[in-house]
C-alpha positions as YAML, in Angstrom:
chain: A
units: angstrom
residues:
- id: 1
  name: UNK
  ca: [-11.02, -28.34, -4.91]
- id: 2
  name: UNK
  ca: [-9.44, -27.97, -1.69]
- id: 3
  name: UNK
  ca: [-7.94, -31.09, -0.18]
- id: 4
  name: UNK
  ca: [-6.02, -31.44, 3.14]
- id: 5
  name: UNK
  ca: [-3.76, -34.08, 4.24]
- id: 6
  name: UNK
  ca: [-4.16, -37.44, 5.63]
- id: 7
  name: UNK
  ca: [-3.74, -36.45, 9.61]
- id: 8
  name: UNK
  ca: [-5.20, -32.97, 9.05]
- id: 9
  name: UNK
  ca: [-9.23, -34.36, 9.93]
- id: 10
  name: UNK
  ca: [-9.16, -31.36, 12.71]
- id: 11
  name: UNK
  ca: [-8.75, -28.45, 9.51]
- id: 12
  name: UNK
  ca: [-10.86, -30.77, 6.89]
- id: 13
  name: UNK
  ca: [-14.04, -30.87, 9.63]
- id: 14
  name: UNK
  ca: [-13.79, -26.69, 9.67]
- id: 15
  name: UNK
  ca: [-14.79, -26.32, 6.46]
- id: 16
  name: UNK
  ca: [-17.22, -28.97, 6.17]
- id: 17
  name: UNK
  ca: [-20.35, -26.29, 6.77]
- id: 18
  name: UNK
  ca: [-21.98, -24.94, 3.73]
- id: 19
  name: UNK
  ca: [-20.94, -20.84, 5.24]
- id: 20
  name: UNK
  ca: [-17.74, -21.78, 5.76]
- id: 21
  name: UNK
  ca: [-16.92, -24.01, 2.15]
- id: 22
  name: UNK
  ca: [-18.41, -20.19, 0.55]
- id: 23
  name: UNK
  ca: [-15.97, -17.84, 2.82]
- id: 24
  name: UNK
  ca: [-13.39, -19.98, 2.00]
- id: 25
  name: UNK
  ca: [-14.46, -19.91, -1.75]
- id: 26
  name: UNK
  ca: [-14.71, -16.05, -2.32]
- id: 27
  name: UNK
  ca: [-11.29, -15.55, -0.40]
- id: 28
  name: UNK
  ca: [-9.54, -17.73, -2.82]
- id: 29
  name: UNK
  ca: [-11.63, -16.28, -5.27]
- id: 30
  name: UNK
  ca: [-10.58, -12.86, -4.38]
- id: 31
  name: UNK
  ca: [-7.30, -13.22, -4.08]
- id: 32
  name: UNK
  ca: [-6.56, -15.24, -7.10]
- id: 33
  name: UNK
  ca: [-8.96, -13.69, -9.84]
- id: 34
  name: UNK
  ca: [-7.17, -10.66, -11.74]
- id: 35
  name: UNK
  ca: [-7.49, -7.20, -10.39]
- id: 36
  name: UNK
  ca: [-10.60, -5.17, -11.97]
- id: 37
  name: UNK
  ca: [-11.24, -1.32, -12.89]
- id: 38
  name: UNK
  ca: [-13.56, 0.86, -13.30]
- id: 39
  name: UNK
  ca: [-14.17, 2.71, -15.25]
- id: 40
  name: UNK
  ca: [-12.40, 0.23, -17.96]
- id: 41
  name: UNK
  ca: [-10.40, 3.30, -19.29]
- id: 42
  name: UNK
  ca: [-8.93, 3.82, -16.19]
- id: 43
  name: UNK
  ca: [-6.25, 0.91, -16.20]
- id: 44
  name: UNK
  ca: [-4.64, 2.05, -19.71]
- id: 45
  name: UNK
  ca: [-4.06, 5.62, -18.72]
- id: 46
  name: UNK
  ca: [-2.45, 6.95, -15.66]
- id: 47
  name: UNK
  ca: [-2.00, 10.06, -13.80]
- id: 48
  name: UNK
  ca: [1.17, 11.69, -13.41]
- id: 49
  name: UNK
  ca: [0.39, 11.58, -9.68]
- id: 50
  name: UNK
  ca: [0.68, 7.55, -10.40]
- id: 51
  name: UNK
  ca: [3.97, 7.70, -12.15]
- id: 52
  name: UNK
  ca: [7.10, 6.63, -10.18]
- id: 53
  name: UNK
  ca: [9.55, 9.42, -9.57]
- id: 54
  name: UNK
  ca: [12.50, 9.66, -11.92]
- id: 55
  name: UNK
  ca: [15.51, 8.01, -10.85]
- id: 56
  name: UNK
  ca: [18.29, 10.39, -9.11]
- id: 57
  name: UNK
  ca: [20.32, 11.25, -10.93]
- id: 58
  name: UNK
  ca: [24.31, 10.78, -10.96]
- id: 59
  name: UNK
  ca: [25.07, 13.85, -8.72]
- id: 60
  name: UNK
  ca: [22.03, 12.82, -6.68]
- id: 61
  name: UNK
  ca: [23.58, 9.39, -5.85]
- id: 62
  name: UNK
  ca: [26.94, 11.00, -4.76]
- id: 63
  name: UNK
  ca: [24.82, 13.52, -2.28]
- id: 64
  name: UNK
  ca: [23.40, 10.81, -0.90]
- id: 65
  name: UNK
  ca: [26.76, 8.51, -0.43]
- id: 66
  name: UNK
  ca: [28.26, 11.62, 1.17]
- id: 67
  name: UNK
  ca: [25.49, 12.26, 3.40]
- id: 68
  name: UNK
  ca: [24.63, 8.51, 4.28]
- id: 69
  name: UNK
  ca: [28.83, 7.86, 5.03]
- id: 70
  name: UNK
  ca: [29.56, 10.97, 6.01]
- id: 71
  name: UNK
  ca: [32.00, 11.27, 3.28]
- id: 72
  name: UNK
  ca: [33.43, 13.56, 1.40]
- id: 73
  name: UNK
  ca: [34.60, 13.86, -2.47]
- id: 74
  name: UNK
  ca: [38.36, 13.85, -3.22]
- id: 75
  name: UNK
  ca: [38.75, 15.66, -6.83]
- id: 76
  name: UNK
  ca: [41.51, 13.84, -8.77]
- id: 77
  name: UNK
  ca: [44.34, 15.96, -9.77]
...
């Protein structure tokens, strides 16, 4: 059920056709039903081509705070 507020007659008279009430029904619909596959067997496996890409690694992070702050490394001695 879709209720609108006292005040809100404007909105409530939109949706009073039959065309509209059934747009209105399959968005909601749509957007709140859980996502489907096909075929069934293709939600429990995945391609690699689907996998995030590992995180960088430790080096990797201290490239890219170098390169983003123009920094550079100071070795300790």
């Amino acid at each position: 059920m879709i209720a609108f507020p006292a005040g809100d007659a404007f909105f409530a008279g939109q949706v009073k056709s039959t065309e509209c009430r059934e747009r209105v029904g399959e968005a909601l619909q749509a957007v709140t039903r859980p996502p489907r596959c096909a075929p069934p067997t293709s939600c429990a496996s995945s391609s690699p081509a689907d996998q995030p890409p590992p995180p960088p690694s430790d080096d990797e992070w201290v490239d890219r705070f170098k390169s983003a702050f123009n920094a550079e490394e100071i070795e300790a001695s």
